[in-house]
C-alpha positions, 0 to 999 in steps of 0.5 A: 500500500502506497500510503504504508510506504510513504509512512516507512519513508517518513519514518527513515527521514524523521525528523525532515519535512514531507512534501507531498506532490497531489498532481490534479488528475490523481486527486481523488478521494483515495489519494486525499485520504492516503495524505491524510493518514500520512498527516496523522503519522506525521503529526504523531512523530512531531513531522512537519507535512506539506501537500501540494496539489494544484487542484482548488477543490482537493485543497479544500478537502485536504483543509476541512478534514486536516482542521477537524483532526485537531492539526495543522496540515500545511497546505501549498498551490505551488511546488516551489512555495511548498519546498522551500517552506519544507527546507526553512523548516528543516533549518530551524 
């Protein structure tokens, strides 16, 4: 399962920021539902996570369901925007 895979790859990486590219025709539920059980892994191991979909309406899911899990799930439109907030992060 790809969700159990990006979950090992956080696990390895930990403590680095994830950045999760949603390219828009793969926004689907499935996949939104994937990235949200990778925030909920993040969350747990203190892992800042950062998605990033071009798709309005994928960013308004991923915002409603990560707001009412109690955490924040940082949420980009943009690749670059979304790698160089991961990297400043990582600095700190």
């Amino acid at each position: 399962m790809l969700v159990r895979e990006i979950e090992g790859l956080v696990r390895a990486y930990h403590p680095a920021p994830v950045v999760i590219v949603v390219e828009e025709p793969a926004a689907t539920g499935a996949a939104l539902s994937g990235v949200l059980l990778v925030h909920r892994t993040c969350r747990a191991l203190g892992v800042l996570l950062s998605v990033v979909t071009s798709s309005a309406p994928a960013r308004r899911v991923l915002e409603a369901n990560a707001a009412s899990a109690g955490a924040r799930l940082i949420i980009h439109a943009r690749e670059d925007t979304a790698v160089t907030t991961a990297a400043l992060a990582a600095l700190v």
